[in-house]
C-alpha positions as CSV (number, residue, x, y, z in Angstrom):
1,X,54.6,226.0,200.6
2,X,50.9,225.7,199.5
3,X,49.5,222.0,200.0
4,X,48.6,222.5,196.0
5,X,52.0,222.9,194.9
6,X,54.5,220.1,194.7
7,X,57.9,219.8,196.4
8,X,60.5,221.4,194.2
9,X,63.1,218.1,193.0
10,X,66.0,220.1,194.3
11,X,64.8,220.7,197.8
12,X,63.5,216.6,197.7
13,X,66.6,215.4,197.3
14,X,68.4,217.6,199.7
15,X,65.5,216.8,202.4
16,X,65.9,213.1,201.7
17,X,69.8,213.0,202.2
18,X,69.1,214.8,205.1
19,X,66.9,212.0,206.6
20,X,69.2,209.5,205.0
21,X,72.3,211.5,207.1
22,X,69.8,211.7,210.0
23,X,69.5,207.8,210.3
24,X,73.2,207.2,209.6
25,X,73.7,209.3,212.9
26,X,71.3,207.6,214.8
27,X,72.8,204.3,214.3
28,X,76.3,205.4,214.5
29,X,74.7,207.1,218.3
30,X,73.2,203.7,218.9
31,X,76.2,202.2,218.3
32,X,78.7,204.2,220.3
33,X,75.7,203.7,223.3
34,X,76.4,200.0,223.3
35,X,79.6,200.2,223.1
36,X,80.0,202.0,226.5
37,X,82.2,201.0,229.1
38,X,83.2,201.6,232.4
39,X,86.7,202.7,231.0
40,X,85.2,205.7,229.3
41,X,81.6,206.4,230.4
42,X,81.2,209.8,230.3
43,X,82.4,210.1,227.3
44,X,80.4,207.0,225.5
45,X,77.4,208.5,227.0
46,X,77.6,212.3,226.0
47,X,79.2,211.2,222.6
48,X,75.9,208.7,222.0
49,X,74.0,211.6,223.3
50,X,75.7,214.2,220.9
51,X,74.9,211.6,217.8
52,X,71.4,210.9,218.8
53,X,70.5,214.4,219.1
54,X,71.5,215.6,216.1
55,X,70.1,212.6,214.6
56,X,66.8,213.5,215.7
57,X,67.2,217.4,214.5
58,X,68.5,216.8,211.0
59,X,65.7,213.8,210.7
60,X,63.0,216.4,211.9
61,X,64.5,219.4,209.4
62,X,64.4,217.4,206.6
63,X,61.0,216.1,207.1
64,X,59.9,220.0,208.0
65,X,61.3,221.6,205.3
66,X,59.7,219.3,202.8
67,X,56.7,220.7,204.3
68,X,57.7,224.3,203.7
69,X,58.8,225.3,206.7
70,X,61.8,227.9,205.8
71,X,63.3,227.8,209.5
72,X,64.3,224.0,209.2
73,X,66.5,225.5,206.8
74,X,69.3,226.8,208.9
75,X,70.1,223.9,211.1
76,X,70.7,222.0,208.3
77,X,73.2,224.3,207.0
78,X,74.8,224.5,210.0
79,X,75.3,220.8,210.0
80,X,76.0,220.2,206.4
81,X,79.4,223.3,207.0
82,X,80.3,221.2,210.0
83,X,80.6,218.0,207.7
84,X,82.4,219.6,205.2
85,X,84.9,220.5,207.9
86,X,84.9,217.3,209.0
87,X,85.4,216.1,205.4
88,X,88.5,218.3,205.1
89,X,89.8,216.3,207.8
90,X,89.7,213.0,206.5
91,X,91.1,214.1,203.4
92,X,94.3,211.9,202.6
93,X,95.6,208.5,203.1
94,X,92.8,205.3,203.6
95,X,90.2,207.9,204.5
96,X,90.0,209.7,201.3
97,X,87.1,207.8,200.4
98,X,85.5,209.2,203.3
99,X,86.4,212.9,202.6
100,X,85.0,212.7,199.5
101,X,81.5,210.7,200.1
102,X,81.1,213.7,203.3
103,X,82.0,216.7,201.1
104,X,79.7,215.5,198.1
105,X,77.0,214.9,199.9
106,X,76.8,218.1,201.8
107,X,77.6,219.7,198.9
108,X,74.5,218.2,197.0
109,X,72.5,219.0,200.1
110,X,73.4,222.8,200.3
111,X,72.6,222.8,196.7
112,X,69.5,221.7,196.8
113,X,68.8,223.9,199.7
114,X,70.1,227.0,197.9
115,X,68.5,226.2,194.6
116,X,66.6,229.7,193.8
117,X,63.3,226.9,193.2
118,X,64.0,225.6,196.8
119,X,64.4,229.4,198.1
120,X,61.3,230.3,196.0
121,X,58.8,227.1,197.5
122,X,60.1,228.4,200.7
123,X,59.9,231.8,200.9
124,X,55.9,231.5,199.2
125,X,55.2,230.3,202.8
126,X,56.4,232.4,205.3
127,X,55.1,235.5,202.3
128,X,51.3,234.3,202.2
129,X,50.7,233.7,205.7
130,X,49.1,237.6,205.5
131,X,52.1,239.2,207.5
């Protein structure tokens, strides 16, 4: 994306509930790293791990592809199918809540993402680059 043109709305608000999702992984990484134990070590560190990771890529996406940088793109996909699949499997009983506030969010995000403005602010960078 050019520096003079401004951030299509639909690809801001799918880059900032990408951050938002970003942070909300981060603490829940923090979180599960505090709560290790002896019990279960391995698996409070590689699950804190796992958290904090992908924290730090969808946090780092959604700041890049504010910037225009098309390849951020994908991960976020990725991540936003995985949490509709996960939404699917909260769906039911006290949890539904949760199903639904995972699936409309993603949803919004691969909306914004796939909005043909957000393709188009995009695709101008990788197209005037002169290759």
């Amino acid at each position: 994306m050019r520096e003079d043109r401004a951030t299509p709305p639909p690809l801001a608000v799918a880059a900032g509930l990408v951050v938002v999702e970003g942070v909300l992984l981060l603490a829940y990484g923090v979180l599960e790293a505090v709560s290790i134990d002896s019990a279960r070590a391995t698996m409070g560190v590689t699950t804190a791990l796992f958290f904090v990771i992908l924290a730090a890529v969808l946090i780092a996406c959604g700041l890049l592809v504010v910037r225009g940088r098309a390849g951020a793109r994908s991960p976020i996909i990725v991540a936003q199918v995985m949490f509709l699949g996960l939404a699917w499997s909260f769906r039911g009983g006290g949890t539904t809540w949760v199903s639904i506030c995972l699936a409309v969010v993603a949803v919004v995000i691969l909306v914004g993402l796939l909005h043909p403005a957000s393709i188009d602010a995009l695709t101008e960078t990788d197209s005037g680059d002169g290759g």
